[in-house]
C-alpha positions in Angstrom: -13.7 -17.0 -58.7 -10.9 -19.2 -59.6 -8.0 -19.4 -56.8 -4.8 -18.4 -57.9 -2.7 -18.5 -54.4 -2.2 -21.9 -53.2 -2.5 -22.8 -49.2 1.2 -22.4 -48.4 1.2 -19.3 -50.3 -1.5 -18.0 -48.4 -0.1 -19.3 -45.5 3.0 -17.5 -45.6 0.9 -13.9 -46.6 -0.4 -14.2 -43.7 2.4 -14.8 -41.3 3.4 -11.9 -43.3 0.8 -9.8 -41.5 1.7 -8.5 -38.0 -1.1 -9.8 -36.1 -0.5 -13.0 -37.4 3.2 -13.1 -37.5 3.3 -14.5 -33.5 0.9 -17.5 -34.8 2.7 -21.0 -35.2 2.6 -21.7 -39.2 0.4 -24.8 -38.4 -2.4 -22.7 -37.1 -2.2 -20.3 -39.6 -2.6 -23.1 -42.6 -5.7 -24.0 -40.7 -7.2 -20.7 -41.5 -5.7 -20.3 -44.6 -7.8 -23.1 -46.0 -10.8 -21.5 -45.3 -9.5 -18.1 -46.6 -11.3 -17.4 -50.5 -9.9 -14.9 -52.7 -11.6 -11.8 -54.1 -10.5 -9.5 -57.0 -12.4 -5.8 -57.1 -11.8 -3.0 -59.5 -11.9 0.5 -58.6 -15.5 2.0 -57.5 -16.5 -1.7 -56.6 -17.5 -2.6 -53.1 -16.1 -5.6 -50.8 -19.3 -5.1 -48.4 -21.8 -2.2 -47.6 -23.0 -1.1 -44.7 -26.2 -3.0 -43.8 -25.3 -5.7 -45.9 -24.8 -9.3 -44.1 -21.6 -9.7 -42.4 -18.8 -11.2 -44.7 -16.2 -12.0 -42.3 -12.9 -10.2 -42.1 -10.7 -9.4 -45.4 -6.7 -9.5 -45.7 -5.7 -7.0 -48.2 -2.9 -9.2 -50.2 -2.3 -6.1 -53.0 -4.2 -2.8 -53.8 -6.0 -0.3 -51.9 -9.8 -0.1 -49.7 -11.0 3.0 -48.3 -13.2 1.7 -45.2 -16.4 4.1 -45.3 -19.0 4.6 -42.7 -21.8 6.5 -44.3 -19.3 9.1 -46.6 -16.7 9.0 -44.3 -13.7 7.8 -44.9 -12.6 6.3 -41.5 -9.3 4.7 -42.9 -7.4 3.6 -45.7 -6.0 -0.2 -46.1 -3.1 -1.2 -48.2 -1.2 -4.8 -48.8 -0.6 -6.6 -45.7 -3.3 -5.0 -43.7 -6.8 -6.3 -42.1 -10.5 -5.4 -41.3 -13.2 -7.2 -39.3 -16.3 -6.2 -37.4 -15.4 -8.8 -35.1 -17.8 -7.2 -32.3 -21.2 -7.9 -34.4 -23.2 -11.1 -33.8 -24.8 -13.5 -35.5 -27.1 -12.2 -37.7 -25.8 -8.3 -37.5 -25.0 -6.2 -40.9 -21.8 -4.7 -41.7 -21.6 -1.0 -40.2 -18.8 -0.3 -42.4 -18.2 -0.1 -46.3 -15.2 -1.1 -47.7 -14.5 0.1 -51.5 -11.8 -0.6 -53.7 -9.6 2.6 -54.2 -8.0 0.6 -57.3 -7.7 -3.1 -58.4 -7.5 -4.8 -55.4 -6.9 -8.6 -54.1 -7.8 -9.8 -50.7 -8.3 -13.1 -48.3 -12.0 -13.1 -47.1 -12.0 -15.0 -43.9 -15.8 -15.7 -42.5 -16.1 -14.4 -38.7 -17.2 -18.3 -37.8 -14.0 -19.6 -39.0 -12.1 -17.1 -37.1 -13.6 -17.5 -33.6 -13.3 -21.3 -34.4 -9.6 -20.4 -34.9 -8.9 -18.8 -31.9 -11.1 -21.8 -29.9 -8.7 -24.2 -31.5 -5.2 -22.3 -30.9 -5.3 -19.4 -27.9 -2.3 -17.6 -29.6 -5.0 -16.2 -32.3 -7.3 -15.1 -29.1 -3.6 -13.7 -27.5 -2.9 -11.9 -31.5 -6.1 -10.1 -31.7 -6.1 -9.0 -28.1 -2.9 -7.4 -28.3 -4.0 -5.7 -31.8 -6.9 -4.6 -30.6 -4.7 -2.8 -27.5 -2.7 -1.5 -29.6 -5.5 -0.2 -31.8 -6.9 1.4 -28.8 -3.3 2.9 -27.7 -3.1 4.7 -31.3 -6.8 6.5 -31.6 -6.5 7.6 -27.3 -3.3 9.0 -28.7 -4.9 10.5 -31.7 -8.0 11.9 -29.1 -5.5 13.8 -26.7 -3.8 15.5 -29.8 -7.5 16.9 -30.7 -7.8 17.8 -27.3 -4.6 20.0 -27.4 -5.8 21.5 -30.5 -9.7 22.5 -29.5 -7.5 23.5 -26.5 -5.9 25.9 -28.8 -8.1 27.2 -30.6 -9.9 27.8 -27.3 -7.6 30.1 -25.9 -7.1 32.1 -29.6 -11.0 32.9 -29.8 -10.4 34.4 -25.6 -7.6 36.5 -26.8 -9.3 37.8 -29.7 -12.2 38.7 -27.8 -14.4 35.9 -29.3 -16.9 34.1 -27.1 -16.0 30.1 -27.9 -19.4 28.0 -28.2 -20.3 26.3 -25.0 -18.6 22.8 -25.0 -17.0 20.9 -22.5 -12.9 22.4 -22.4 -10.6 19.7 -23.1 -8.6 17.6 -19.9 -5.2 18.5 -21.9 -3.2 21.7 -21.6 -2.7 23.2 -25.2 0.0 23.2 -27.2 3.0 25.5 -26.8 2.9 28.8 -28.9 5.7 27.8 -30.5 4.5 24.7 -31.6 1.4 23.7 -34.1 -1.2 21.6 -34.1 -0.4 18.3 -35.5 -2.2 18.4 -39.0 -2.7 21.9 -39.3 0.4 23.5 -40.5 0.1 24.7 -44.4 -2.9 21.9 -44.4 0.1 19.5 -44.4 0.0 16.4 -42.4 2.5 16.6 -39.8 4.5 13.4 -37.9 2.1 13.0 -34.7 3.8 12.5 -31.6 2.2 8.4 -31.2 3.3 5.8 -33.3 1.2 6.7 -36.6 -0.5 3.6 -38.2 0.2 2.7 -42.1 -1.0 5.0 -44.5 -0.2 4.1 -48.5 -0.6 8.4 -48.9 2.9 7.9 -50.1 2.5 4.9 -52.4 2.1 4.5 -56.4 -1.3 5.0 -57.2 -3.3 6.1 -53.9 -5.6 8.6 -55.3 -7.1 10.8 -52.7 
């Protein structure tokens, strides 16, 4: 497919990108070389699961729904990125990604990344710190589950309901006067952790 970004341009996306935004430019035009572009339509898949690993991709415009098996595990919009950095050589994708509508994205492949982070530490530094992060969010996202099964716990016990036998949560439940995060009128509420991006809100993201 023909390039239509030229290397400063996608130089300066992805300095644009949080992760990245820490990396001197220099670096970053190092990677950017190797970066190819890829337009989908909607329905049309970037990878599938058990396919051979493509690298990473940098979503530049549009919309990916990243999909293990028919789950929908998250939802990508411009400016965000997705790698199955852990596989080796050789492993397949574990994750689909599918274009939600026409989308446009950087595809990096996984050898030129770990030889960027081999030739300038700060991308080694970038990615460890987004990975922590990462990690910060979803324990945040597991203790709010843990309130609610918590919950729901002691409502079954007051109604005279045996609740199945599972583990009980390491949280104390919510206050009565509080609810669950999620659950209210089947509305999303604001969780109490800093919520990643979601485009829920954006022109055209179809559920």
């Amino acid at each position: 497919m023909e390039e239509t970004l030229t290397l400063i341009e996608k130089t300066a996306f992805m300095k644009s990108i949080p992760v990245f935004s820490s990396i001197p430019t220099e670096a970053l035009a190092g990677l950017a070389a190797h970066a190819h572009e890829m337009h989908c339509d909607a329905g049309e898949e970037l990878s599938r699961e058990g396919d051979a690993n493509r690298g990473a991709f940098l979503v530049v415009d549009g919309l990916i729904q990243v999909r293990r098996g028919k789950a929908v595990v998250r939802v990508m919009s411009a400016g965000m990125a997705f790698g199955e950095l852990w596989l080796r050589e050789g492993e397949p994708h574990q994750y689909t990604l599918l274009a939600v509508e026409h989308t446009h994205v950087l595809n990096v492949s996984q050898e030129d990344v770990w030889d960027a982070v081999q030739e300038h530490p700060e991308f080694g530094v970038a990615l460890v710190r987004s990975f922590a992060l990462r990690i910060h969010e979803l324990s945040g996202r597991i203790l709010e589950l843990e309130r609610v099964i918590a919950r729901l716990h002691l409502s079954l016990v007051e109604h005279g309901i045996e609740p199945p036998d599972v583990p009980q949560p390491l949280v104390e439940p919510l206050p009565s006067d509080r609810e669950p995060w999620g659950v209210r009128g089947g509305a999303m509420d604001q969780p109490p952790w800093p919520a990643l991006p979601t485009p829920s809100d954006e022109p055209g993201f179809k559920r």
